[in-house]
Phi, psi and omega in degrees: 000148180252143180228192191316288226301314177310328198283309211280309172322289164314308200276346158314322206244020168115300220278163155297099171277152182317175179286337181288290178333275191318305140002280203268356171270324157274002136326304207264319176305300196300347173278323196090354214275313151288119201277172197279308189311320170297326206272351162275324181285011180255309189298302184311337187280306186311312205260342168241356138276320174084172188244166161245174214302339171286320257240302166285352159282336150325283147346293245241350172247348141284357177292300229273336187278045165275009190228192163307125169228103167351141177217122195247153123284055201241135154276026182230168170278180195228148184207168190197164156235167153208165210217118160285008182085147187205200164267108175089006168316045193267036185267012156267004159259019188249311201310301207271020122318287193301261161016253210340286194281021143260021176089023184250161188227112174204120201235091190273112138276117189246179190241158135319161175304130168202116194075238201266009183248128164307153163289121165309335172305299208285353168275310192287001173292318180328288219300090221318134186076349207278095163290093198283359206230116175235201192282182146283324191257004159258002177276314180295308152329302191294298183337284171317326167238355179261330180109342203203130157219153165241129174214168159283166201288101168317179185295326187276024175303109119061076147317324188288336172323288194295268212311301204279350161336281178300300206274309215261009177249346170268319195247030156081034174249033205288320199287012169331062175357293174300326195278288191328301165313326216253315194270338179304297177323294219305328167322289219273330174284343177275347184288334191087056180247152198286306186213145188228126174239146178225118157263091198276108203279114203256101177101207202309332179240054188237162173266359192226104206270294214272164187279304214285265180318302202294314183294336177296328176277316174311347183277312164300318172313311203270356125348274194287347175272004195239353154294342189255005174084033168247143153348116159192137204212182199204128168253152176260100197255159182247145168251051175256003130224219200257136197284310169274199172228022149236169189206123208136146180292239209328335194269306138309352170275325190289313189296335186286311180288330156325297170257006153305302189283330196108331191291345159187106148324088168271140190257017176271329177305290185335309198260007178274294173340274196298019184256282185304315190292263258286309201291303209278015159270344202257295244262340197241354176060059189237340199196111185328334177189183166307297200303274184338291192315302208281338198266305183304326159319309220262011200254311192295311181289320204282319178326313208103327188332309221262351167299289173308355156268310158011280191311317215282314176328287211291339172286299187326323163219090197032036141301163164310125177310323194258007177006281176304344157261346172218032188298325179325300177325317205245001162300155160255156163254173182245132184308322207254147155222132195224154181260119171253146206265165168301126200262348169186161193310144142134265176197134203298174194210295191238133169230156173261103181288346177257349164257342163303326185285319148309310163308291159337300209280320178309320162278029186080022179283317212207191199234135190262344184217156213286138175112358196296127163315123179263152186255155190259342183272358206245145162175232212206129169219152146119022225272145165318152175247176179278120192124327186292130167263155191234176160210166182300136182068011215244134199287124157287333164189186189234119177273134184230146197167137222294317191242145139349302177296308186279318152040237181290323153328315167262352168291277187327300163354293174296275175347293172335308137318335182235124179250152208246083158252164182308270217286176178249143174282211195232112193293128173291158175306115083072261170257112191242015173181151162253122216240114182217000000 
């Protein structure tokens, strides 16, 4: 018969447990049937032995049936991304507009802010009215006529997630390979989804800091995701600074509409975006390969296509109807806005993208404890790249925040971040290896 204690044992001493086995342990998080003590000693035994490769498709298709799992009826593939999180990551609100008008179906389940990286909710909370938690059947309704949502995870979302999630966050196993994969899929594979592009993020303002740790997870992921029959490949991307060049809800929902409409294009947003439309258009047999794939991305943004289902996406779920014609009007701002200066002559080198992010949380961008209220207007816009020549007083970004006090605060902060050499480095690459 099977119990924990046994499950926990075996993979504590090396060995593998069956495919039943796993199964029936994610079951049991979801059930109660496994206790908070068991469900810390399996991370823990997981996280210093590991699972192999059956063994974690395993896990993450029994994680995702402890819930509801999507079944779609579409004339079209239903596709998605996920983003392990960064700084200025906001390109799942340019991609699943650009998907749509390319013939895609796409029912994004996204996240919150978590630790030092913004949440995709939580930029699109900016928006005045903008629901992320909708029914299944108001999900499924949107679906069927704008084509594209981004919402949160419902409760009956792969459940067994959510427990051991909250246990592995307590009991030092965050940094789990195997878990980390189990918990994305289970999600993300509970949508019914066709096809999956993963963008996995690399260096400083990444949970995954070296190229050595980020290929290990892109590897595992798009394995397992593709043991579990879904479509999926994974570019590997860099976070050794920040992808836009704001860090903040509002303050990114403004570069996202920016370069939605044409009125001024980043283009590091642009070519990462139509790099994932490439994959998950070719992955979804939408598009002859990626380079095909990438061109049609990039015909949906210039066109305007993927700004107007955008408008439609943010009206459908009860944002202003006229969005995409007055987003100025309709962000919040932050009262205090302060420039932060450069501290000596010469060329950004370096930035620590997880104390930038941190500063953003500090000024009330995020959250330090679960329930904190986000403020939507305060972040960091205007940020130096890696490479920029500077000077001593010369502004590195701009803090926008609610108080005087935080500020100035976050003005140090930021300095801090940023390192300053004589020579200019060599910019990293952009995208720096593809996982299929």
């Amino acid at each position: 018969m099977t119990d924990a204690r046994s499950i926990i044992a075996l993979i504590r001493d090396g060995g593998h447990p069956s495919v039943d086995d796993l199964r029936w342990f994610a079951g049991g998080l979801a059930s109660g049937a496994v206790t908070d003590a068991q469900a810390g000693a399996f991370a823990m035994a997981v996280l210093l032995k590991g699972l192999n490769e059956e063994g974690r498709v395993a896990l993450t298709r029994g994680m995702r049936d402890t819930g509801k799992v999507m079944d779609w009826d579409l004339p079209g593939p239903v596709v998605d991304k996920h983003s392990t999180g960064g700084i200025g990551d906001c390109t799942s609100l340019l991609l699943a507009p650009a998907l749509v008008a390319c013939g895609a179906y796409v029912p994004m389940i996204s996240g919150r802010g978590l630790g030092h990286t913004g949440g995709t909710l939580d930029k699109l909370e900016a928006i005045p009215g903008f629901r992320t938690g909708l029914t299944e059947e108001a999900l499924r309704r949107q679906i069927s006529g704008v084509k594209c949502a981004i919402v949160a995870a419902g409760a009956d979302l792969a459940p067994a997630d959510k427990r051991l999630y909250a246990i592995r966050d307590v009991s030092g196993t965050v940094e789990s390979v195997d878990l980390i994969t189990a918990s994305i899929l289970s999600k993300k594979l509970a949508a019914g989804l066709e096809a999956l592009v993963l963008d996995v993020k690399c260096g400083s303002g990444a949970f995954m800091k070296t190229p050595e740790r980020a290929e290990a997870l892109a590897r595992a992921l798009v394995a397992t995701a593709q043991g579990a029959g879904c479509m999926t490949s994974a570019l590997i991307t860099d976070m050794s600074q920040p992808l836009a060049t704001a860090a903040g809800n509002a303050l990114e929902v403004i570069e996202v509409m920016e370069t939605l409409t044409g009125t001024s294009v980043n283009t590091a947003l642009w070519d990462l975006t139509v790099a994932l439309g490439g994959e998950a258009l070719a992955l979804a047999g939408l598009a002859a390969d990626p380079a095909d794939g990438e061109g049609r991305i990039a015909e949906a943004l210039q066109s305007g296509a993927a700004a107007e289902i955008f408008g439609r996406m943010v009206a459908a779920q009860g944002g202003p109807a006229d969005f995409v014609e007055r987003w100025p009007d309709r962000l919040p701002s932050a009262p205090v806005v302060l420039e932060v200066p450069a501290l000596a002559d010469g060329f950004v080198a370096t930035i620590d993208g997880e104390a930038l992010g941190h500063a953003v949380v500090h000024l009330g961008g995020g959250r330090l404890r679960e329930g904190d209220r986000v403020n939507p207007s305060v972040g960091l816009s205007d940020l130096a790249g890696i490479g920029e020549e500077t000077g001593e007083g010369v502004p590195l970004a701009m803090v926008h925040a609610a108080t005087e006090d935080a500020a100035r605060a976050a003005v140090k902060a930021v300095q801090a971040a940023y390192g300053i050499a004589d020579a200019a480095p060599e910019e990293p690459a952009l995208i720096q290896k593809r996982i299929a």
